[in-house]
N, C-alpha and C positions, 0 to 999 in steps of 0.2 A: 473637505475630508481631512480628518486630523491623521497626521502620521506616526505610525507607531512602530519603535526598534525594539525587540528582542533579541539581546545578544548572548543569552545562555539557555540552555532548559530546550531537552531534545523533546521533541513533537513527530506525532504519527500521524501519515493519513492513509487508506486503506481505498485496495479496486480490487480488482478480479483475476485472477491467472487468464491467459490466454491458451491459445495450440501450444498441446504437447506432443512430444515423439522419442522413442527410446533411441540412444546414442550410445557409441563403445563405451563409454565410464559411464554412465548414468542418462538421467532424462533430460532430454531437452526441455525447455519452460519459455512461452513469451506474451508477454502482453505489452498492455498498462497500465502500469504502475499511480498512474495521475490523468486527468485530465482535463485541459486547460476550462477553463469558462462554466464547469459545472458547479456546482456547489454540495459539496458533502453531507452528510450529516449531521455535523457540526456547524453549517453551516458557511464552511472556510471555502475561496473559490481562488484556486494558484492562476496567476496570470501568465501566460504565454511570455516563456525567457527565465520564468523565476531559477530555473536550475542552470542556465551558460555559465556562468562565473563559477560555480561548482563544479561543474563538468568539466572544465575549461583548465583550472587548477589543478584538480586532478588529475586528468592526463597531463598539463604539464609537469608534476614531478612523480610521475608514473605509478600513483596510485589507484585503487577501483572500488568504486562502490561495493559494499559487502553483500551475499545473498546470508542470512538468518533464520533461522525458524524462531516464528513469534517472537521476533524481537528480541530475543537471548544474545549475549554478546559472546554469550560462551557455547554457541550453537551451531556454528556456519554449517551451511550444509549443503554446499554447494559452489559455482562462480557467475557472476554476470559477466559473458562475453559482450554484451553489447547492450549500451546505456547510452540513451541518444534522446534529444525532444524534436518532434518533428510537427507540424500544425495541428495535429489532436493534442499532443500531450506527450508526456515521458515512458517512451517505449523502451522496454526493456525484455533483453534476451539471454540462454543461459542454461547451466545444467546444473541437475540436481548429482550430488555425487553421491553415487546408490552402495557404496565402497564403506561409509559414511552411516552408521547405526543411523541414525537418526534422520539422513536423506531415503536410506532405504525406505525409513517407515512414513517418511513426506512422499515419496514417490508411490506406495502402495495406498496412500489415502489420496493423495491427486486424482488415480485410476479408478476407485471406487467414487468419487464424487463427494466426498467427505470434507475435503479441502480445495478450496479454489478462489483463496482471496491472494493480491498483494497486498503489503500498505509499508510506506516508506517510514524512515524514521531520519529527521532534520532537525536543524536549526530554523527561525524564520529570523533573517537580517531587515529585511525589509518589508512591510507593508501595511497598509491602510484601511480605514472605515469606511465601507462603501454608504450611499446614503439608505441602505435597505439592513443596516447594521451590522454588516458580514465585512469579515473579513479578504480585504482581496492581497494574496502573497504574490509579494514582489520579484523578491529576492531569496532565494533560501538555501540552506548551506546542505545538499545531500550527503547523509552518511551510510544509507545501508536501503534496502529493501527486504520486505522479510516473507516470507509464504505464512499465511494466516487463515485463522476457521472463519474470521467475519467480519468483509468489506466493508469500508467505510463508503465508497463510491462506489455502489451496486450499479452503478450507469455504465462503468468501464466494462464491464464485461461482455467479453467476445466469447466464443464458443468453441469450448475443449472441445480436441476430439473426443470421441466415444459418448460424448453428451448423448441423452435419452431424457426420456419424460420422469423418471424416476430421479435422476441426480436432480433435473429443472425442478421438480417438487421440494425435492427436500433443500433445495437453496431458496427456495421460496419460504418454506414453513422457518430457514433461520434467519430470512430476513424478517422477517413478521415476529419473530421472538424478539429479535435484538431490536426492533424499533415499538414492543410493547414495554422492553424492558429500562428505554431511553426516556418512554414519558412516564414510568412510574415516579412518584414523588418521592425526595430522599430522605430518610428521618434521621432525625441527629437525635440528640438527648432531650429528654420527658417529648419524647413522639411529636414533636413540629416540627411538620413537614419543609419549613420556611428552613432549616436549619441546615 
């Protein structure tokens, strides 16, 4: 396996919100954010441990992972109280602060079933080609997680409350979009597709 360091250029990877519950400043949120050994969409598979030295760092000079909406750095909307990897993968727990324009209106789209992805945003320090030509991360530098409209790791998902066949629907019909819209061909200039 050849190994390969990327030491700049932030990287997302995308799961599913878990149990919610309403809390005195806002909503509570928890899932999995990652999950070890599966492999994405992208086809990237984080290895069990890639976040310790992240984690580790951060709490030692008592920083926290950020909660986001989609990725905006000018968006928080929310806090993660609790950012841990335990033998699934990077569990993460936390409130939306509904005080917060823009948490209110994550938290009214959480409840309608409109929104229910995580997906983090990293560095990868470390990691390697597996011989199935995927990526397996090592090592990776966590900065944030964000509340998102469309998982990367549709595996991670555990089940909100209030789930019904109506929100499972309509997370079905955007996973089926987003992966017709992943094998469409991309055109660059005079229309080849190869571009």
């Amino acid at each position: 396996m050849d190994e390969e360091r990327t030491l700049t250029g932030l990287e997302h990877k995308f799961a599913a919100i878990g149990d919610t519950r309403t809390v005195d400043d806002g909503i509570e949120i928890a899932g999995y954010a990652s999950l070890f050994g599966k492999p994405d969409r992208g086809g990237d598979v984080v290895a069990p441990g890639a976040y310790a030295k992240s984690l580790a760092a951060l709490a030692a000079n008592g920083g926290r992972v950020k909660m986001l909406w989609q990725h905006d750095p000018v968006r928080p909307i929310g806090v993660w109280d609790d950012v841990r990897e335990d033998a699934r993968g990077l569990y993460v727990k936390g409130r939306i602060l509904t005080d917060v324009d823009t948490g209110r209106e994550a938290a009214r789209l959480i409840r309608a079933g409109a929104i229910d992805g995580l997906s983090i945003g990293y560095r990868t320090l470390r990691a390697t080609k597996t011989d199935k030509g995927r990526r397996l991360l090592q090592e990776l530098e966590l900065w944030e997680v964000s509340l998102v409209t469309f998982p990367m790791l549709p595996s991670a998902r555990i089940g909100a409350k209030g789930d019904g066949p109506a929100a499972t629907g309509l997370r079905q019909l955007a996973r089926i979009i987003e992966d017709a819209r992943l094998m469409l061909p991309r055109h660059g200039s005079g229309g080849d597709p190869t571009l």
